[in-house]
Each structure stands twice: as structure tokens, then as C-alpha cells.
C-alpha positions as CSV (number, residue, x, y, z in Angstrom):
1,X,-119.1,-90.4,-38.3
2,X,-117.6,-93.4,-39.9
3,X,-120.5,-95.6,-38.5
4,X,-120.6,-98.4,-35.8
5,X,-118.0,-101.2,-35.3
6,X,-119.0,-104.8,-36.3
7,X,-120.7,-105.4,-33.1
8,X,-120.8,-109.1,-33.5
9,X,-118.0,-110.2,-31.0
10,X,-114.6,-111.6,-32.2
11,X,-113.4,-112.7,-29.0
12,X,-114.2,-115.7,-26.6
13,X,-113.2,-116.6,-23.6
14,X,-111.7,-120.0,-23.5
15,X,-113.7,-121.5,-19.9
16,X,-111.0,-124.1,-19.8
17,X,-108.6,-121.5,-19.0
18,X,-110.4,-120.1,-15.6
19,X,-109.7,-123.9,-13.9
20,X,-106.6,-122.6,-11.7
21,X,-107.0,-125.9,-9.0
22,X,-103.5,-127.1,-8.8
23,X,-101.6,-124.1,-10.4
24,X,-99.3,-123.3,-6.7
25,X,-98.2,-120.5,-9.6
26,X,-101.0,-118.4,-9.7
27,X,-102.1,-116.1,-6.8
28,X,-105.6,-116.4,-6.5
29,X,-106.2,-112.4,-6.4
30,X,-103.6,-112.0,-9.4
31,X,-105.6,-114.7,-11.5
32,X,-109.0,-112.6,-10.8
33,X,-107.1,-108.8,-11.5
34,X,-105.5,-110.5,-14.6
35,X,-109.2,-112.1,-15.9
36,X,-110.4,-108.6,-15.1
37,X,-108.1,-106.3,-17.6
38,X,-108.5,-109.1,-20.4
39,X,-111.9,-108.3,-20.2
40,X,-112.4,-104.4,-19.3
41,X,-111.4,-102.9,-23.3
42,X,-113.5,-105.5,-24.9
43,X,-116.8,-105.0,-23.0
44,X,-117.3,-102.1,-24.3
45,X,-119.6,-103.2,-27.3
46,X,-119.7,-106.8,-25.7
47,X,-116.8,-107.2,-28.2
48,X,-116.3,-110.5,-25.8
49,X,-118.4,-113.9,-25.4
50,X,-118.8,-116.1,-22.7
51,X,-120.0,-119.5,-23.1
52,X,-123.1,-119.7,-21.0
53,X,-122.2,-122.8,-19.2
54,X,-118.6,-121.4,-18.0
55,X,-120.3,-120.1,-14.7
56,X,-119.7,-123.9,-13.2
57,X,-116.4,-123.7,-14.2
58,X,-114.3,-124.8,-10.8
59,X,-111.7,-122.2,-10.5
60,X,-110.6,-123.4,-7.0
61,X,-111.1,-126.3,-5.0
62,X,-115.3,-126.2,-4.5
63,X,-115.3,-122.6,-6.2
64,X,-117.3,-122.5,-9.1
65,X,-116.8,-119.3,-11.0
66,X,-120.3,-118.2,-10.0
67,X,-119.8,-118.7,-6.8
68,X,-116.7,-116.5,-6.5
69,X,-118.8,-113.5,-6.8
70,X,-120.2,-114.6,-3.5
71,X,-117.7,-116.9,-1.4
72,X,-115.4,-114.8,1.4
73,X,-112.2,-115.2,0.5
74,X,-109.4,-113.9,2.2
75,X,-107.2,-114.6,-0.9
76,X,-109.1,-112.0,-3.0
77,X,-110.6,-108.9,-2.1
78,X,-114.2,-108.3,-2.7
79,X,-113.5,-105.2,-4.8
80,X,-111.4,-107.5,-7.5
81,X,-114.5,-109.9,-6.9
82,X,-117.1,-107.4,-8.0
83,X,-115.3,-105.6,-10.8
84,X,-114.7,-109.3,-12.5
85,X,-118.5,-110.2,-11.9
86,X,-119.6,-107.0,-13.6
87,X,-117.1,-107.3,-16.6
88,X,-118.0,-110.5,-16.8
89,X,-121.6,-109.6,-17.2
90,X,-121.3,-107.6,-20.2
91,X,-120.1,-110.5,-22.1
92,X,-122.4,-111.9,-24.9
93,X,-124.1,-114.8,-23.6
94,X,-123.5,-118.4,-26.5
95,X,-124.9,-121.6,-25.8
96,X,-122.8,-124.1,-27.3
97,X,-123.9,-126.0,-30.5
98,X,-122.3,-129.3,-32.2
99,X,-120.0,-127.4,-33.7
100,X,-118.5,-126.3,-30.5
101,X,-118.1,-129.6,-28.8
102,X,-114.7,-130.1,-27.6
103,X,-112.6,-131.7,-29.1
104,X,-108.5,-132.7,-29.3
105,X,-106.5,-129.5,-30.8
106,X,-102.8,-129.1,-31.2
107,X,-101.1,-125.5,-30.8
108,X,-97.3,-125.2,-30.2
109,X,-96.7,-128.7,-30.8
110,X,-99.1,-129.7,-27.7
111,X,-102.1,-131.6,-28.4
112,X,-105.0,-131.3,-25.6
113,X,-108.7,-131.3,-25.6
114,X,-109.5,-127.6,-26.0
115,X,-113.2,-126.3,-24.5
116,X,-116.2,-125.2,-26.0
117,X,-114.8,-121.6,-26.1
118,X,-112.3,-122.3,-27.9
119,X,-113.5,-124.5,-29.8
120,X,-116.3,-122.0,-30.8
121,X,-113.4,-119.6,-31.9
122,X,-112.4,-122.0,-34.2
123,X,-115.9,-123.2,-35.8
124,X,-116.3,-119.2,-36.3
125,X,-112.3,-119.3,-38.3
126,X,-113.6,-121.9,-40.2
127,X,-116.4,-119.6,-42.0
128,X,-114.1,-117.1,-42.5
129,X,-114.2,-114.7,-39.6
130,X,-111.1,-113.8,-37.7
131,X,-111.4,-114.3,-34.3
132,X,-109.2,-114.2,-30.6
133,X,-109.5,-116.6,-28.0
134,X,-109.2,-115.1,-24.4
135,X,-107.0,-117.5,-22.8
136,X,-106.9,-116.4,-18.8
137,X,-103.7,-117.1,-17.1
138,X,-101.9,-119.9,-20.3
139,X,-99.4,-122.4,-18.7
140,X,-97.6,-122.4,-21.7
141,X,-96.6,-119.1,-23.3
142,X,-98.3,-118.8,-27.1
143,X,-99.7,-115.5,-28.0
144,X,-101.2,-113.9,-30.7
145,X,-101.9,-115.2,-34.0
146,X,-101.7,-118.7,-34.3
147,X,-101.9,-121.9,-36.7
148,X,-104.1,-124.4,-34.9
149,X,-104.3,-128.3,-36.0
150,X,-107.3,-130.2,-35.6
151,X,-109.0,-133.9,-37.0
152,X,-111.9,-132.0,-38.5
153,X,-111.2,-129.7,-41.8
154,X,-109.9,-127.4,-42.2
155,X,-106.9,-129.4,-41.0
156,X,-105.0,-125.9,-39.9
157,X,-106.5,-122.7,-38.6
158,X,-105.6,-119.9,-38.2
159,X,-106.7,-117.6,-34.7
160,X,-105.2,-115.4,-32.4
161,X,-105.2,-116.7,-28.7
162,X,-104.6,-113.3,-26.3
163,X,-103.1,-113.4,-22.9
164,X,-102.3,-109.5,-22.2
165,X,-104.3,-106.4,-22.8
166,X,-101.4,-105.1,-25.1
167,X,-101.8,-107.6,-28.1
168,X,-105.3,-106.4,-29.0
169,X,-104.2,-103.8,-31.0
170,X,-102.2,-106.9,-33.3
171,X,-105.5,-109.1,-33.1
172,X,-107.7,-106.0,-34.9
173,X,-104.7,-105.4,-37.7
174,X,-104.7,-109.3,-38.3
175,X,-108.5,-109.0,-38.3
176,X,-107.9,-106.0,-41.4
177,X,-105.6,-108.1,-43.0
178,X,-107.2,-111.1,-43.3
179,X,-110.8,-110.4,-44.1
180,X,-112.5,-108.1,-47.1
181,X,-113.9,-105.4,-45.0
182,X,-115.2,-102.5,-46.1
183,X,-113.9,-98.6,-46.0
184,X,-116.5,-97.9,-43.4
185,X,-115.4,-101.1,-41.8
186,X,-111.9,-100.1,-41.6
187,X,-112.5,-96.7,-39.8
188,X,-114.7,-98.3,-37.4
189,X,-112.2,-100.6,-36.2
190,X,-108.7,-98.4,-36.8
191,X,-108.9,-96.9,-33.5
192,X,-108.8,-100.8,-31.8
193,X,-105.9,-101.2,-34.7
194,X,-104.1,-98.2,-34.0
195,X,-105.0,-96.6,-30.4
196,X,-102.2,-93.7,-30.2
197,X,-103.7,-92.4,-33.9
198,X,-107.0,-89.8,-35.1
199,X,-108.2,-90.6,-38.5
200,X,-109.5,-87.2,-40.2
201,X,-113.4,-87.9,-41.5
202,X,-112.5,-86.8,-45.3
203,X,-109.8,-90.0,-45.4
204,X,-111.3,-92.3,-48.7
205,X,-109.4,-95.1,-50.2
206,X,-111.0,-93.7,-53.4
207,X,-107.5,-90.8,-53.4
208,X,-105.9,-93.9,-53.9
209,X,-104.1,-94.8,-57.2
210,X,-103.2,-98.5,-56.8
211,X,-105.5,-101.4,-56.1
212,X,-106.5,-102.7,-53.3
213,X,-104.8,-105.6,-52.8
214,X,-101.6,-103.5,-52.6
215,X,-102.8,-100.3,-50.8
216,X,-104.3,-102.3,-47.8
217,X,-101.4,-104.6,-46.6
218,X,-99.3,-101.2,-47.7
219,X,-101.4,-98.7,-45.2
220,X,-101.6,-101.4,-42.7
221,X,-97.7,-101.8,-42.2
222,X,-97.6,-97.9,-42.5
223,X,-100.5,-97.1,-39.6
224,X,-98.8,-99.7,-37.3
225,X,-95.3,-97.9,-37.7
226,X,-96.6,-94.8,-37.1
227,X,-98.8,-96.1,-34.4
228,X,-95.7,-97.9,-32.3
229,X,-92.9,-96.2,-33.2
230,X,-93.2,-92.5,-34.7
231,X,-93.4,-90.5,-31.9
232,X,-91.0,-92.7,-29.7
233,X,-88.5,-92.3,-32.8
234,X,-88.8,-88.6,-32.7
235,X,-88.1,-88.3,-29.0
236,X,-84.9,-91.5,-29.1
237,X,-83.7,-88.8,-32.1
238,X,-84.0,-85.6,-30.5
239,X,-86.3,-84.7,-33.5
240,X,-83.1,-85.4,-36.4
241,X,-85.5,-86.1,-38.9
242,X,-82.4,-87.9,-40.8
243,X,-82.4,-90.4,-37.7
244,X,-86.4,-91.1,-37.5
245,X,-86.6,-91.5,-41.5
246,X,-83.2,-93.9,-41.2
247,X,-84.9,-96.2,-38.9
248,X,-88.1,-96.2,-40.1
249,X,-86.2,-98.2,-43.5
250,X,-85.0,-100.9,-41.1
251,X,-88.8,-101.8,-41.1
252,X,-89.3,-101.3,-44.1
253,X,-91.0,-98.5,-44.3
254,X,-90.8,-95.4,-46.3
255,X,-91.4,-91.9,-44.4
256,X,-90.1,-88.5,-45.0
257,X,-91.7,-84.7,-44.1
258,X,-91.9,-82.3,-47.0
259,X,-89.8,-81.3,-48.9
260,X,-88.3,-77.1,-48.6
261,X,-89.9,-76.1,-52.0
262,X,-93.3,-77.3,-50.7
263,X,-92.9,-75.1,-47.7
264,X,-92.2,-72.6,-50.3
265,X,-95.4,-72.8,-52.2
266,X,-98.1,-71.6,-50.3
267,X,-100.7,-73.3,-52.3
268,X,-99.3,-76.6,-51.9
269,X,-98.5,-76.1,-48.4
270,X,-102.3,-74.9,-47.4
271,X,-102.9,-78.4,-48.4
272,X,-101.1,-80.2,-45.9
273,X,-103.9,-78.3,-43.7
274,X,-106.2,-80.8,-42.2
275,X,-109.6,-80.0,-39.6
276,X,-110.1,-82.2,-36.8
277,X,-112.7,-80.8,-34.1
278,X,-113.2,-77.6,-35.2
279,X,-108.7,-76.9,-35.1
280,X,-106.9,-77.2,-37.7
281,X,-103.2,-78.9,-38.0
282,X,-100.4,-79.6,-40.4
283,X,-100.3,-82.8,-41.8
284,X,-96.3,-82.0,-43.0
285,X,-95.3,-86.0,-42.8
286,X,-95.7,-88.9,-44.6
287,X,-95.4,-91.8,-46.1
288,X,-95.2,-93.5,-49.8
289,X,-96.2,-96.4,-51.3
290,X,-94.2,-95.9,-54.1
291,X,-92.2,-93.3,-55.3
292,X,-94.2,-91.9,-57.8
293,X,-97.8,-92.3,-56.1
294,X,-99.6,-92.8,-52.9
295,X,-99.5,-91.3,-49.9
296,X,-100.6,-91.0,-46.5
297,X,-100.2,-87.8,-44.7
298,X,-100.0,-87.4,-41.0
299,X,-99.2,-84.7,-38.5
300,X,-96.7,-84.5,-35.5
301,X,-97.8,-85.6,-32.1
302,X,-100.6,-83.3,-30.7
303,X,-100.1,-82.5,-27.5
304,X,-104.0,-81.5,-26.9
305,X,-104.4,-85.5,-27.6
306,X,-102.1,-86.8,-25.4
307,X,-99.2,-86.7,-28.2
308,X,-102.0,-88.8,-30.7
309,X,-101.1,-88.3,-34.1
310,X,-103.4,-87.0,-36.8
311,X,-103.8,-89.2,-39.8
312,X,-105.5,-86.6,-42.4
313,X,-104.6,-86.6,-46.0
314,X,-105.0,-89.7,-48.3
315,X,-103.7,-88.9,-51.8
316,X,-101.8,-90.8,-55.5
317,X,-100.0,-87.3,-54.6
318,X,-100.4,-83.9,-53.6
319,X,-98.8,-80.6,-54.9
């Protein structure tokens, strides 16, 4: 076991954002469904805050968001009603302090009052903790990491604002990225990072040669192309490893499997071996930080994990 995710929460649900009186854009139903799969992958851990006073929130005409839970409506069904009000009790519980009074913010070049969620987000940027706001149903399209401008220093902050399930996986890379975490850290939070990836238990940064100020920006850029794009390339290129190592350059990004003389050399290729769960697979790819050092070995889509790749072999090189 790598041990527990930091369960303090990074995300917070900016109450300003469940107000939908006036927006003829939004179906009512739709607005509770969309709330409801922002929410669902970050309960788990209560990953995701909820300012305590966002209950009286008026989402429609003499609906407070309480009340929703309970008020007929014909516009949503009572099964979207129910799964939002149990999602939405999972959520940490924070009552609001001066440094989350709201306050005028500009993003995108619009300046607005923001709420106390999201101005909690950014009181918790300014101590150094990277953190999301949960922004339910945006009227203007900004998403993902952000520089926010503000009266009170820091001037400019920096935050990721999320508005579809399918940018968390960016908002836990920026959160490796931009804060000093440690090894045991970084496993506990590369499967939010990198969902479609396994990460054998003997992986150590210690098999590292280069420091770590180059190895983790390196690995990161290297786990998210392997993540997004490695088994898709395989399948666009009819398995032409030529083809997947070719456009895996375009991003910058050096892969390539082993070589024929490794094959060759049984020693050397016993150690592309890795055990996961008791099986054991090849771990025949991967990629370099440089030419003469560093690399990252992973293994071909497993079918037994729905195509999930195995990440298994940290090493400055193997035989």
C-alpha cells in the first residue's frame, strides 16, 4: 500500500454558481443531473466542500437548495432530487471565516463579486495549496486552471475552476506540479492523475538518476501521454510501433519498446518482468528522460484491466 490520499479536500463548490433563476438556458433537471456528476468522483473521501450556508442558496424562483430535496417538481424527477441530496451530503461541511468574505474577482477579463466558495478556494491558493472550484453550470466558458486577479495580495492567483467530470484528471497533475509532495503523496493521488494507469508497489523515485526538479515535470508529461494517448495510438496505428513512437515526438515525448538484442538476452529481458496481483506482465515499453538515463517502463494494455496499462519499472537504466 502506498498509504491514504491527502484527505483534506481541494475542491469547493462555488454556491454562487447553484442560482439558476433567470437562466431560460438551463433545464431545471439537466442543472440538478449536471451538479450531480461534478460531485459523484469527489465524494468519495469528501474530496469536495460545501460552504455550510449554501443550503439557502435560491436555485429557482422560492427554491432554496434545501428545499429542492423536498418541493414536487414536475421539472425534475425525484430520483435526480435524491441522488443530488445524498452527494451533496458527503461534502465537507466549512463555515466561512473573514478570509472568505466575498469579494470583487476578475477571471477572463470579467470582473464580478465571486462567493464565499470561491473565495475560500482562493484564501486556500494563497497559502500555497492547489485547489479547484466547482463551478455548477458557468455562463461563461473558463475551465481548468486559471490566473485569477483580485484587490487583496497576492494580486494574481492561480486555481483551477472545473465544470465537467473529465478535467479532474488535469486539476490532480496541476496539483503534482505545483506543490512539493512527497513520493507517498504522489502514488496516493496518481490514480485521480492518471485513471486508465496501475502503478506497480516497488516504483521509487530513489531508481532515479537526475534530480527532482527535472524527473517530476519529466514523469508527469510522460504519465499523462501514456494515460491519454498510448493505447488510442496503438489502436489509430494498427500496432506500427514506428507510427505510435512518431507521434508520440509531436508531443514531445520520447517512447520506444526494447530493443531486438534485449529480447535476446534472457537476463535483461526477465527484467522487464513486473508482479501486479499475484500475475505477472512485461513491462517491454518505455520512455527516456534522456538518452543516456532514466526511464520509465510500462506494459501494453491489459485486457484483465479494462485495457489499463501497467506502470512497473523505474530505473537511470536497465540491462
Amino acid at each position: 500500500m502506498r498509504g491514504a490520499a491527502d484527505d483534506r479536500y481541494r475542491v469547493v463548490v462555488d454556491e454562487g454558481s447553484l442560482d439558476w433563476r433567470g437562466r431560460a438556458d438551463l433545464d431545471p433537471a439537466d442543472a440538478v443531473d449536471d451538479l450531480a456528476d461534478l460531485l459523484d468522483p469527489l465524494t468519495t473521501g469528501k474530496q469536495v466542500a460545501l460552504m455550510d450556508h449554501a443550503y439557502e442558496v435560491e436555485c429557482w424562483e422560492s427554491v432554496r437548495l434545501f428545499e429542492l430535496f423536498t418541493t414536487r417538481d414536475p421539472r425534475v424527477p425525484r430520483d435526480s432530487r435524491v441522488r443530488l441530496a445524498t452527494l451533496l451530503d458527503k461534502c465537507h461541511s466549512v463555515s466561512p471565516e473573514d478570509d472568505d468574505l466575498p469579494q470583487e474577482v476578475e477571471v477572463g477579463g470579467t470582473t464580478a463579486e465571486r462567493s464565499f466558495g470561491f473565495c475560500h478556494v482562493l484564501a486556500l491558493a494563497s497559502a500555497g495549496r492547489a485547489m479547484s472550484c466547482l463551478v455548477a453550470s458557468p455562463e461563461v466558458e473558463i475551465a481548468g486552471w486559471t490566473t485569477v486577479k483580485r484587490q487583496t495580495p497576492p494580486a494574481e492567483l492561480d486555481i483551477h475552476l472545473l465544470t465537467a467530470p473529465g478535467q479532474l484528471p488535469d486539476f490532480w497533475r496541476g496539483v503534482l506540479r505545483r506543490e512539493r509532495i512527497t513520493e507517498t503523496q504522489f502514488f496516493a493521488l496518481a490514480g485521480r492523475a492518471f485513471p486508465e494507469l496501475l502503478f506497480a508497489d516497488s516504483l521509487s523515485f530513489g531508481r532515479f538518476k537526475g534530480a527532482r526538479e527535472e524527473v517530476i515535470p519529466w514523469l508527469i508529461d510522460l504519465l499523462s501521454g501514456i494515460n491519454d494517448s498510448f493505447a488510442s495510438s496503438l489502436i489509430r496505428h494498427q500496432g506500427d510501433r514506428k507510427k505510435v513512437i512518431k507521434e508520440f515526438s509531436t508531443y514531445g515525448i520520447t517512447i520506444s519498446p526494447d530493443s531486438t538484442l534485449t529480447h535476446k538476452n534472457p537476463q535483461a529481458w526477465a527484467q522487464r518482468l513486473v508482479e501486479f496481483e499475484g500475475v505477472r506482465y512485461r513491462c517491454e515499453w518505455h520512455g527516456k528522460r534522456v538518452w543516456n538515463c532514466d526511464r520509465v517502463h510500462f506494459s501494453l494494455p491489459i485486457e484483465k484491466y479494462s485495457g489499463r496499462i501497467l506502470v512497473g519499472i523505474f530505473a537511470e537504466h536497465l540491462d
